[in-house]
C-alpha positions as a printed Julia matrix, in Angstrom:
124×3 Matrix{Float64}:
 61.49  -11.8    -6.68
 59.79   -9.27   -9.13
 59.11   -5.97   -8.38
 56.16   -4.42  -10.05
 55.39   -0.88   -9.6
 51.99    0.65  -10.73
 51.65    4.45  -11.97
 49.16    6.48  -13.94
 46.0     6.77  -11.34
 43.9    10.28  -10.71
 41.0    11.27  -10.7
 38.9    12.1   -14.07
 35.78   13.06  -15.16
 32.98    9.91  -16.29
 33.63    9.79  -20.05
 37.44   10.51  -19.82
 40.32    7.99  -20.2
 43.37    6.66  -18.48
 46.54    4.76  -19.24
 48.14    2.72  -16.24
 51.4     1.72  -16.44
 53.0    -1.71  -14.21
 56.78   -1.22  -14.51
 58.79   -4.98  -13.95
 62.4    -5.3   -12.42
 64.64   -7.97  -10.62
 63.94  -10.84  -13.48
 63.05  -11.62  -17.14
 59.48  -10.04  -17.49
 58.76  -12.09  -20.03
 58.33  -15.46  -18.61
 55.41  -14.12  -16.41
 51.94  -13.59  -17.6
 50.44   -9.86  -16.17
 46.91   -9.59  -14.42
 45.06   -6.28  -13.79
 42.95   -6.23  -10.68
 40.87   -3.67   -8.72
 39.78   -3.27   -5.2
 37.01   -0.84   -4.11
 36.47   -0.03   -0.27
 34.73   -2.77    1.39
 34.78   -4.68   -1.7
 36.66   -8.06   -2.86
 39.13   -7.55   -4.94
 38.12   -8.7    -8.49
 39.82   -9.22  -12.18
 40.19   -6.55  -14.84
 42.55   -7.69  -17.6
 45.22  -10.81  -18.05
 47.56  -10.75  -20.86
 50.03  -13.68  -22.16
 53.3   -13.81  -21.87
 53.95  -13.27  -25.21
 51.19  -10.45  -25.62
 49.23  -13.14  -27.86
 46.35  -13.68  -25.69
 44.18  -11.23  -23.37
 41.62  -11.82  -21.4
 38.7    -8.91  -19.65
 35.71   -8.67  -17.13
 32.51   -8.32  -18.81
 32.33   -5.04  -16.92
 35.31   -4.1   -18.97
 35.16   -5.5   -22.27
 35.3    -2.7   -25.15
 36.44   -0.31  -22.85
 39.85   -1.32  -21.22
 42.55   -2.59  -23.27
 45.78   -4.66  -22.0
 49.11   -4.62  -23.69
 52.43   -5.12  -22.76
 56.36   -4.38  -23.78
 58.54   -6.68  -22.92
 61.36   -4.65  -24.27
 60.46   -2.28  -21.62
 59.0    -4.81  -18.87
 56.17   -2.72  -18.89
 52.54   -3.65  -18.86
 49.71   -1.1   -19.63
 45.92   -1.08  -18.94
 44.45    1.7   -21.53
 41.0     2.75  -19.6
 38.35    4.15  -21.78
 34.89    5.36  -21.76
 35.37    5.73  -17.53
 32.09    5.24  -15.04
 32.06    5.91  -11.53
 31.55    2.44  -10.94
 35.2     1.96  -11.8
 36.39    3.93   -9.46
 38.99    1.93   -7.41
 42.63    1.06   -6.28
 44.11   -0.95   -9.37
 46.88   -3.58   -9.01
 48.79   -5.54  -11.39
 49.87   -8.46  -10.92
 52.32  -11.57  -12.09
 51.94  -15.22  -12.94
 54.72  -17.72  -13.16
 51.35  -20.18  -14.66
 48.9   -19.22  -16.81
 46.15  -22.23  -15.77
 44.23  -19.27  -13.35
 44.96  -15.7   -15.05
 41.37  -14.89  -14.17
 41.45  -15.28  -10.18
 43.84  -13.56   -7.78
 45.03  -16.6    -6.95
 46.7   -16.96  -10.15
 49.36  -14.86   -9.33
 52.55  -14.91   -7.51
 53.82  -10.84   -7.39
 51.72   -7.71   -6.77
 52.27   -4.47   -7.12
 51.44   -1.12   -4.49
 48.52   -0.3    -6.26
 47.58    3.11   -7.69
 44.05    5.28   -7.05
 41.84    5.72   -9.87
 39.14    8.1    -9.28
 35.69    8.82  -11.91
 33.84   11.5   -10.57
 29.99   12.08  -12.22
């Protein structure tokens, strides 16, 4: 089983930026494609980002688009999730996340590993 371990949440200012980091262990990272998600209290948990397996291909919420950017190392079995241009409205626990198929990279129920999660907080 993969291990995924996510790292890089605070708390910053609206405006600001972010860089998450989803470290991979226990197999070959690169035969999975990598989700991000995020979960806000009392919310569902919805889809950020999806990249590839070979880092060809990504994929982003509207909410998102132009403002987050996915990339991955597969050297490193690391995944990234750059976060730009914050709002409050992104405040939220992020998650990433690994597919062993790439037919539903958009839906949680794509994926197959999950990681602990890490806070991200955009105060106004």
């Amino acid at each position: 089983q993969v291990q995924l371990v996510e790292s890089g949440g605070g708390l910053v200012q609206a405006g600001g930026s972010l860089r998450l980091s989803c470290a991979a262990s226990g197999r070959t990272f690169s035969i999975y494609a990598m989700g991000w998600f995020r979960q806000a209290p009392g919310k569902e948990r919805e889809f950020v980002a999806a990249i590839s397996r070979s880092g060809s291909s990504m994929w982003y919420a509207d909410s998102v688009k132009g403002r987050f950017t996915i990339s991955r190392d597969n050297a490193k079995n690391m995944v990234y999730l750059q976060m730009n241009s914050l709002k409050p409205e992104d405040t939220a626990f992020y998650y990433c996340a690994g597919a062993l198929t790439s037919r539903l990279l958009t839906t949680a129920r794509g994926y197959d590993y999950w990681g602990q999660g890490t806070q991200v907080t955009v105060s106004s």
